[in-house]
BALOBA-1460 file (C-alpha; in Angstrom, 3 decimals):
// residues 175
<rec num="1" residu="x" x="-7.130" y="0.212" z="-5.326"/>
<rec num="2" residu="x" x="-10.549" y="1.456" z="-4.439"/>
<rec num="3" residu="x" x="-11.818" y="-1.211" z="-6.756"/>
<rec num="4" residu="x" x="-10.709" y="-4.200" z="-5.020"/>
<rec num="5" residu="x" x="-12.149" y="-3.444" z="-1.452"/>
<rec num="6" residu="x" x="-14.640" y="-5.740" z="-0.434"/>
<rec num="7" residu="x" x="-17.231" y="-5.590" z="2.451"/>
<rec num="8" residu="x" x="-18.549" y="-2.621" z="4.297"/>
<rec num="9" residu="x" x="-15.616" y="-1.319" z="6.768"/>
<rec num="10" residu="x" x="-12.324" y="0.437" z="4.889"/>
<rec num="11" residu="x" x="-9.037" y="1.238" z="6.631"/>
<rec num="12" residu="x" x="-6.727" y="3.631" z="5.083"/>
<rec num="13" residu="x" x="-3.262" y="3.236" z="6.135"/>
<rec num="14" residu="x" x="-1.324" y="6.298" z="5.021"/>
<rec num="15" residu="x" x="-3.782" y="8.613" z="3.740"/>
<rec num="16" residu="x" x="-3.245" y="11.858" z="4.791"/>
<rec num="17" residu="x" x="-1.132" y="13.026" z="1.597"/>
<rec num="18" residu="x" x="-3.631" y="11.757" z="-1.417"/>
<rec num="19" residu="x" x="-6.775" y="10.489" z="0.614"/>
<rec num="20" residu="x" x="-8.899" y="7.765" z="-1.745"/>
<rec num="21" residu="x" x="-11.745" y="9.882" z="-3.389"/>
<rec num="22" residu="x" x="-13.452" y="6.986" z="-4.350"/>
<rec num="23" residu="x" x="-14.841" y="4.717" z="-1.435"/>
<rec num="24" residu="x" x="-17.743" y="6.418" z="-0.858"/>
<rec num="25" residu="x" x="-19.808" y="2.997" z="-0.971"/>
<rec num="26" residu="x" x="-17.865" y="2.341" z="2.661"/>
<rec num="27" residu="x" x="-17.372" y="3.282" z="6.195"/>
<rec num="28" residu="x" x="-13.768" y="4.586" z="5.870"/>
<rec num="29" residu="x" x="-10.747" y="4.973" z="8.429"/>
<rec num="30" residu="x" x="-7.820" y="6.655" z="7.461"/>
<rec num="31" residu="x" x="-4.546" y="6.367" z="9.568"/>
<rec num="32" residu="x" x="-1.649" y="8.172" z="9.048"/>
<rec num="33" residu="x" x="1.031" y="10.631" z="11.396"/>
<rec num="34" residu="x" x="-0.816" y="13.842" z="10.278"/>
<rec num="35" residu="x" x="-4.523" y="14.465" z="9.688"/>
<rec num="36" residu="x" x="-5.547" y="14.798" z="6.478"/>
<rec num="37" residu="x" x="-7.743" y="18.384" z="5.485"/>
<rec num="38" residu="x" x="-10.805" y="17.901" z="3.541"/>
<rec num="39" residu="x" x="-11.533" y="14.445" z="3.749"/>
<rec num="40" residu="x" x="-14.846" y="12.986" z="3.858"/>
<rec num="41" residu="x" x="-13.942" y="9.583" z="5.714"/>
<rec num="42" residu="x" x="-15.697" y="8.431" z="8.645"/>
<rec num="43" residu="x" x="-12.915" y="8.558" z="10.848"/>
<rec num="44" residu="x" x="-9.037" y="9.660" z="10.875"/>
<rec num="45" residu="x" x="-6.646" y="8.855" z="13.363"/>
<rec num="46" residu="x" x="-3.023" y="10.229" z="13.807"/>
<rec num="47" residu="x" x="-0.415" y="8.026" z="15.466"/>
<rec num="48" residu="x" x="3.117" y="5.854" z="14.459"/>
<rec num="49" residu="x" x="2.281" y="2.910" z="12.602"/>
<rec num="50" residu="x" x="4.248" y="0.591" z="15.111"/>
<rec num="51" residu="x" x="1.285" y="1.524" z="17.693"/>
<rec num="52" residu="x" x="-1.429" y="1.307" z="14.987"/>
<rec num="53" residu="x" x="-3.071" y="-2.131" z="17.262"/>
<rec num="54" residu="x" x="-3.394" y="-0.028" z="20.251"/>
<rec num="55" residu="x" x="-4.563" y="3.452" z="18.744"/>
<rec num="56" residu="x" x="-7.378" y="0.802" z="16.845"/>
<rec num="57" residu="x" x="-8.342" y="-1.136" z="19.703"/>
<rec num="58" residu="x" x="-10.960" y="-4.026" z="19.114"/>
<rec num="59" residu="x" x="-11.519" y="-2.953" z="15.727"/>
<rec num="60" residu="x" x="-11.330" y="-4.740" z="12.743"/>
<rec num="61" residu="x" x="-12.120" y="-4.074" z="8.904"/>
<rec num="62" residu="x" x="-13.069" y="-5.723" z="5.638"/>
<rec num="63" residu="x" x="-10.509" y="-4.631" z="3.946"/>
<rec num="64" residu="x" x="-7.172" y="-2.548" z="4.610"/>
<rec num="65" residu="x" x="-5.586" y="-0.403" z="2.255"/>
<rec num="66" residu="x" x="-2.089" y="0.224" z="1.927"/>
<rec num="67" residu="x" x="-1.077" y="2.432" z="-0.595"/>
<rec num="68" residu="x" x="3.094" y="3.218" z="-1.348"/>
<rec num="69" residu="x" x="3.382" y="3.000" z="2.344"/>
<rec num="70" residu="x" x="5.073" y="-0.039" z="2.993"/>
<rec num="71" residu="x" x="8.571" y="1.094" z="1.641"/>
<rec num="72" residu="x" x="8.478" y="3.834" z="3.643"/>
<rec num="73" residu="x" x="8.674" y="1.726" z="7.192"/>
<rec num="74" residu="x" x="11.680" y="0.128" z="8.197"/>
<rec num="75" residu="x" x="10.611" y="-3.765" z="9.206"/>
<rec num="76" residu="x" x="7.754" y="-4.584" z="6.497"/>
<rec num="77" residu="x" x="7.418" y="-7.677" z="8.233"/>
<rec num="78" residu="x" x="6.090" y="-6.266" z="11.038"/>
<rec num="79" residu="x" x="3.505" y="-3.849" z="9.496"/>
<rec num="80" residu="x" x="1.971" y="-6.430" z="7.434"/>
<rec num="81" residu="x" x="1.556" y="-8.543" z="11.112"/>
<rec num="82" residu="x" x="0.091" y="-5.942" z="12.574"/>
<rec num="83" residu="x" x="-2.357" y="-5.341" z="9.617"/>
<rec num="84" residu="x" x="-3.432" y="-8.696" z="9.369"/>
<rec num="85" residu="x" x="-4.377" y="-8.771" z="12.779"/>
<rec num="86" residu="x" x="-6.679" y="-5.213" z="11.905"/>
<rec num="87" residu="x" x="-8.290" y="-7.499" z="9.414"/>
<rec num="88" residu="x" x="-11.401" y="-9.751" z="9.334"/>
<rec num="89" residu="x" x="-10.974" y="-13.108" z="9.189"/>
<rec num="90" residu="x" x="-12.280" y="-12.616" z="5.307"/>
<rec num="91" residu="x" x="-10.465" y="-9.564" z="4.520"/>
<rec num="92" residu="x" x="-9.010" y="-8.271" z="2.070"/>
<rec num="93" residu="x" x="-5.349" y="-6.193" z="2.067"/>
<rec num="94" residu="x" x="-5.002" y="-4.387" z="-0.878"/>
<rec num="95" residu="x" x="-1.175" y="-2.755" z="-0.881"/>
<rec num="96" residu="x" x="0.656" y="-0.718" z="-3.854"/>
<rec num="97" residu="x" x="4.182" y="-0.087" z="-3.856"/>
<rec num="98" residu="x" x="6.600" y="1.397" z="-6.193"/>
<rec num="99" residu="x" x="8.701" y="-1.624" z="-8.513"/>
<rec num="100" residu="x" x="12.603" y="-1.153" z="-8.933"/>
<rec num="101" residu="x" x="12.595" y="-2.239" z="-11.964"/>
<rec num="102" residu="x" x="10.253" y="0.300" z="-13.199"/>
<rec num="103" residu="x" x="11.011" y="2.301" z="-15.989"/>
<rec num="104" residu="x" x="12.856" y="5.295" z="-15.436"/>
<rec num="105" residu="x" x="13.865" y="3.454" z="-12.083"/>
<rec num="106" residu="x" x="16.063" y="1.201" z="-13.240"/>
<rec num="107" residu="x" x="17.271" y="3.280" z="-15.648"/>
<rec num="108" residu="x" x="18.664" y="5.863" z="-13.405"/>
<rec num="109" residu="x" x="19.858" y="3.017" z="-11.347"/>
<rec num="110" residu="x" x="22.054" y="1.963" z="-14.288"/>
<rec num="111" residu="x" x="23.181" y="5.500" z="-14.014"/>
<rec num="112" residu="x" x="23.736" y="5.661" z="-10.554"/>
<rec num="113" residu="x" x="21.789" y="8.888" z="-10.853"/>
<rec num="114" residu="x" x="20.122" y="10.019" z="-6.973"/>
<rec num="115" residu="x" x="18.747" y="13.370" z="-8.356"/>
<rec num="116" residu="x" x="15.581" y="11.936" z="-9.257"/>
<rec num="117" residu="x" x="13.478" y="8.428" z="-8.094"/>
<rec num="118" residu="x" x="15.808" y="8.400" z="-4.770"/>
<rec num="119" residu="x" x="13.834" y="9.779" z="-2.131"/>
<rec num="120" residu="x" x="14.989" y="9.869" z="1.794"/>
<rec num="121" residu="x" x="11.740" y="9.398" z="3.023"/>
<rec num="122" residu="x" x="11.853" y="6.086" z="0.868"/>
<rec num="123" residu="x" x="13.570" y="2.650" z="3.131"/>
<rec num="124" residu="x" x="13.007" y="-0.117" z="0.959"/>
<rec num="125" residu="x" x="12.465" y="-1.068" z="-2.315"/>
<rec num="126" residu="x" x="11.009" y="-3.916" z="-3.372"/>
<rec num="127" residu="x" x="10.985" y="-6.562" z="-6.681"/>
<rec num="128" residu="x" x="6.988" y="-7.952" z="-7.174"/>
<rec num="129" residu="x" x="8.394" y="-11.445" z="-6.529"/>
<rec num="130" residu="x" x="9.480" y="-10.408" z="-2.941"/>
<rec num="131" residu="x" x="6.388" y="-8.553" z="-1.894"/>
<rec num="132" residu="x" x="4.689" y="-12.249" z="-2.510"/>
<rec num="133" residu="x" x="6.955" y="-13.980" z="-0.653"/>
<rec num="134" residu="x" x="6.392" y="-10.827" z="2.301"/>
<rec num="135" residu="x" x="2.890" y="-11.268" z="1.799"/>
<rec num="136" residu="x" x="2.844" y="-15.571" z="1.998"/>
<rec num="137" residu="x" x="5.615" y="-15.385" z="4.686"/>
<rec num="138" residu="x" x="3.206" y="-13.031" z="6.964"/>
<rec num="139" residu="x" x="0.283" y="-14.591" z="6.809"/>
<rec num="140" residu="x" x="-1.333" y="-13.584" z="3.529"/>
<rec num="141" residu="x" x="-2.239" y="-15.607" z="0.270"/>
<rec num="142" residu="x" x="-2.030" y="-13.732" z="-3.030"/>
<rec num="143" residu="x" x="-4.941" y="-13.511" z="-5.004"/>
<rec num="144" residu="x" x="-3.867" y="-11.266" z="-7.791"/>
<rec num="145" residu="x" x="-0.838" y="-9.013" z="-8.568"/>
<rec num="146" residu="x" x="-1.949" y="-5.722" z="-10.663"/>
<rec num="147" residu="x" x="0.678" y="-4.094" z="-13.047"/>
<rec num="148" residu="x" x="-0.173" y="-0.014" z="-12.840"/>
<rec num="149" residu="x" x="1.712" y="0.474" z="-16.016"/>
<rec num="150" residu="x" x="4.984" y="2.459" z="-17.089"/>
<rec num="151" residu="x" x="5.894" y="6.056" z="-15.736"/>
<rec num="152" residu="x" x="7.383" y="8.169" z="-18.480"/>
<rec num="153" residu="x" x="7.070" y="12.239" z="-18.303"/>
<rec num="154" residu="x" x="4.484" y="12.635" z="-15.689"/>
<rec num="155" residu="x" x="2.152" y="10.112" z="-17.835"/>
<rec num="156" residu="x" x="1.520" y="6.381" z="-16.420"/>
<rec num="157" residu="x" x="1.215" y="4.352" z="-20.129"/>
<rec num="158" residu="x" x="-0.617" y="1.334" z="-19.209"/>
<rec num="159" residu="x" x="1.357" y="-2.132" z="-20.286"/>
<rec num="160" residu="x" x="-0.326" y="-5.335" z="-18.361"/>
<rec num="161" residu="x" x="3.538" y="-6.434" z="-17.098"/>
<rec num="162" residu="x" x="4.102" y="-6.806" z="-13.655"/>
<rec num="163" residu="x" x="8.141" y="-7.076" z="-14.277"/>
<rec num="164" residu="x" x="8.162" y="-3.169" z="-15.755"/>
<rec num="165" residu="x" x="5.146" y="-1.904" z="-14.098"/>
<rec num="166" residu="x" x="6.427" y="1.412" z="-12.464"/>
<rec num="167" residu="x" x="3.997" y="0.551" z="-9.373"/>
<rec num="168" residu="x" x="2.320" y="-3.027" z="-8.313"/>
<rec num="169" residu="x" x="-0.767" y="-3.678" z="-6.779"/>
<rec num="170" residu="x" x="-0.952" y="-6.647" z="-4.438"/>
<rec num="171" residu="x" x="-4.460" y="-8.015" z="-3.575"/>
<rec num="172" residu="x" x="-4.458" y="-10.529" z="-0.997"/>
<rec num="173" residu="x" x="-6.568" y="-12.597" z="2.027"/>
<rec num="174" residu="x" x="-5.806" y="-14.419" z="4.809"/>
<rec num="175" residu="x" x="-4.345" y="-17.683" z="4.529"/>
């Protein structure tokens, strides 16, 4: 994800539990309910993403990272609004998210199996042609959609197919 941040300013949304080790070329915010130990960003700040606008004030950034955050709020809609509007008008959001039809996902779906890949923390999940149609419906236009690859045993095999891809990575500007 780190790779496809442009421009000089970097906000982290949801960073606290795996901060990004590599944007040290940038002036980095992370934002997240907890504080994050250790981490060598500019700035952290601790607050509910619904008030994000108002714990941010004025600022804006180049780019806004959102990694395997978004299914964890309940109205998507609204969090990509409120990100756009943290954004320059030439930014950049670059959001990952988990795929349902991700290998082993869909097959423990098929087996209606909630021990593993069913998470309560988890509110949404969403198919890659949705997130696009989130994204375009919000605001956004999609410059590229990144397959992460398929999840097997604790090892991520890369395969360049968005359809299987056990995580996506949506890159995209303002419209």
């Amino acid at each position: 994800m780190a790779g496809q941040a442009r421009g000089g300013s970097v906000l982290d949304v949801g960073h606290a539990q795996l901060p990004n080790p590599h944007l040290d070329n940038f002036h980095v915010t992370g934002f997240d309910r907890r504080r994050a130990e250790g981490v060598s960003y500019q700035a952290q700040v601790q607050g509910d993403i619904r008030d994000i606008r108002e714990l941010l004030g004025d600022e804006v950034f180049d780019t806004v990272l959102c990694g395997e955050f978004i299914e964890h709020v309940e109205d998507p809609y609204a969090l990509l609004r409120s990100l756009k509007e943290l954004m320059a008008s030439d930014g950049r959001l670059v959001l990952s998210t988990p795929n349902p039809l991700g290998f082993p996902v869909v097959l423990l779906e098929l087996l209606r199996n909630k021990s593993f890949f069913y998470t309560e923390d988890h509110t949404h999940y969403f198919l890659p042609r949705w997130v696009e149609r989130m994204l375009t419906s919000t605001g956004f236009s999609v410059i590229d959609v990144i397959p992460v690859g398929l999840w097997c045993a604790n090892v991520v095999v890369p395969l360049p197919v968005v359809a299987t891809s056990y995580q996506v990575v949506y890159v995209a500007e303002h419209q």
